[in-house]
N, C-alpha and C positions, 0 to 999 in steps of 0.2 A: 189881264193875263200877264205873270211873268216872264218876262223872255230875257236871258241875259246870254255871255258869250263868256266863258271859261278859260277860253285858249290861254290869250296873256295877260296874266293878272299880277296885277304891279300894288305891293305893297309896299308901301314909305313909312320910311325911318326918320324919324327928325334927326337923327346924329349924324346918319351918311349924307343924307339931303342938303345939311348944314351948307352947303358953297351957295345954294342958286336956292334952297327952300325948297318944301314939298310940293306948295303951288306949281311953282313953274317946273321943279321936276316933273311934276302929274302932265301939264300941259304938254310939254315935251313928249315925256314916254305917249301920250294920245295922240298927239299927232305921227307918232312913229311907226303906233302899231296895235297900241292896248287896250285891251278889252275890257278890262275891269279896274279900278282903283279902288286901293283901301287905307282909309286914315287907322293907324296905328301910332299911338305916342301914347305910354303906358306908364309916364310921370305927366302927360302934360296937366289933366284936370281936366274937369266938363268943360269950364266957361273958357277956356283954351282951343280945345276939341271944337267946341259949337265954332270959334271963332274961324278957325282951319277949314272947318268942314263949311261954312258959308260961303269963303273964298274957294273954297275947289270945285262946290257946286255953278258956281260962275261962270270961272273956267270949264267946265263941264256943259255948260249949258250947250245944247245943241249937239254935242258928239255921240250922242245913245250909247254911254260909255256911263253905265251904273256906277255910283260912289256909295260905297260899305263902309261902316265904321265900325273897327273894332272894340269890340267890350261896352261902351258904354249907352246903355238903351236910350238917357236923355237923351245928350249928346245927338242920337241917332233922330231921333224925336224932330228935336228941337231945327235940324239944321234942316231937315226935308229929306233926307238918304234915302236913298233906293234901299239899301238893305244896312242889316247887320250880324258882324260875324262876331259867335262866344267860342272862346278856347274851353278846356276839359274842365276847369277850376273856376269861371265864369260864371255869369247870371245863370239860373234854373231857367230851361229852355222853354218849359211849359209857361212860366213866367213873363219869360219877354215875349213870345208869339202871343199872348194875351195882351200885352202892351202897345206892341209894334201894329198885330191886325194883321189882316192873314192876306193883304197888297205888299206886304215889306219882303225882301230877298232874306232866306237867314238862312247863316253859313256856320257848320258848326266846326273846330277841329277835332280829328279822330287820330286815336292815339292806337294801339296796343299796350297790352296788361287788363289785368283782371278787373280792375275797377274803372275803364274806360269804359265810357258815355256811347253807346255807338249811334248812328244819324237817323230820326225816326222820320221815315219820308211823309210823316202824317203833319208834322212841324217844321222839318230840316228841307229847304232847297238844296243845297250842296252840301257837301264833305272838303276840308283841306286836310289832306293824309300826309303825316310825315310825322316826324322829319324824318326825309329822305338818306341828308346828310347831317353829322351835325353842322351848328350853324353860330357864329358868333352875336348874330342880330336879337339873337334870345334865346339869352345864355343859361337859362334853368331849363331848358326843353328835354323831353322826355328823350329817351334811347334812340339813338338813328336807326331807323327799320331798312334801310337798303332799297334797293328795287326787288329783291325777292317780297319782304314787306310790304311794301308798298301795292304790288301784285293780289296779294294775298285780302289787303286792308278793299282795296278797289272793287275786285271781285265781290267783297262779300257787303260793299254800300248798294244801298234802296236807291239812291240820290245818285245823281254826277257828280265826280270828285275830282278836286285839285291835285297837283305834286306838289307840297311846300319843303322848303328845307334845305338850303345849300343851292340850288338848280342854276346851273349855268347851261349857255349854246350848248356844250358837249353831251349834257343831260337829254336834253329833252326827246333825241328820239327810244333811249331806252324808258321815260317817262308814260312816252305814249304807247309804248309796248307794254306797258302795265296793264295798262286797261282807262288808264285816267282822258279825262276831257280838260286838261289845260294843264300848265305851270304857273306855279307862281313864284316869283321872283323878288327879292329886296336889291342885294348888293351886286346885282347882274343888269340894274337899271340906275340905284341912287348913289351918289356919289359919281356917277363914271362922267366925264369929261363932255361927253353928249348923248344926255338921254332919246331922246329920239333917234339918233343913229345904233343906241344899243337896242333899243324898241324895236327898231324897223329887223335888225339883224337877228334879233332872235325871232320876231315871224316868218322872216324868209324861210329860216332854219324848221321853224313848226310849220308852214306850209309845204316843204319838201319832204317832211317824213309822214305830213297826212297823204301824200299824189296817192 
């Protein structure tokens, strides 16, 4: 049975990550607070990925703190990942849940517009809805949808769904007024000076607006 936890979900950047790496960012944000980790490096290449994602499974080992890999279904394969998450323009979904096997977490993104993919709960564990804001971390992303958006995207997922997109502490309790079951976060965790004190700080902040 899948069981994952949505709340803080820490996406890494190898660019922000760049001082300390995504490893020990990951370690850090987990011991801080985080629920979820996801490899994301969308030059790095499989045999990069795989290599990332071995080292973070490691580090991972023992914290029941699922490691997602985005976009690439080897990659995902190959390293042992709990799950993996495809964006709008990604692998065909029916495709990789044929690959992965119906034990793998898969995350889909959900957009607005007329040619977005929406979450089929018959394939899709979760939903990342956004962006929120826009977002410099990924910088072709579709139209910022707001928290009216995002309300709107939430309500009408099969699946539990993320907030991605810009989300800082100041976000999150109108996030979870959306309707959503978590944040996910990049530049609110990688890069900042101590991951695990930004971790720990924005659960505090997501446990205060669940009381």
């Amino acid at each position: 049975m899948k069981t994952f936890d949505l709340s803080l979900y820490l996406v890494l950047d190898p660019d922000l990550c760049r001082a300390i790496g995504m490893v020990e960012t990951a370690r850090l944000a987990v011991a801080g607070g985080a629920t979820m980790v996801q490899l994301r490096d969308k030059q790095g290449g499989t045999a990069k990925m795989i290599q990332t994602g071995l080292a973070l499974k490691a580090v991972l080992a023992g914290t029941g703190v699922p490691l997602i890999v985005n976009d690439d279904v080897d990659a995902a394969i190959a390293v042992g990942a709990e799950g993996l998450h495809l964006g709008q323009d990604d692998t065909d979904i029916v495709q990789a849940r044929a690959r992965i096997g119906a034990g793998m977490i898969l995350g889909l993104s959900v957009e607005t517009g007329p040619n977005a993919r929406p979450a089929d709960a018959r394939l899709v564990d979760y939903a990342g809805i956004g962006p929120v804001f826009p977002t410099s971390t990924k910088p072709e992303h579709a139209p910022a949808i707001g928290f009216d958006g995002l309300a709107k995207l939430a309500a009408a997922s099969p699946v539990p769904s993320v907030a991605i997109g810009g989300i800082k502490a100041e976000h999150i309790a109108s996030s979870f007024s959306a309707g959503v079951q978590g944040v996910a976060v990049v530049s609110a965790i990688c890069g900042q000076d101590d991951p695990k004190r930004a971790a720990a700080k924005l659960m505090e902040e997501i446990r205060r607006v669940r009381q």
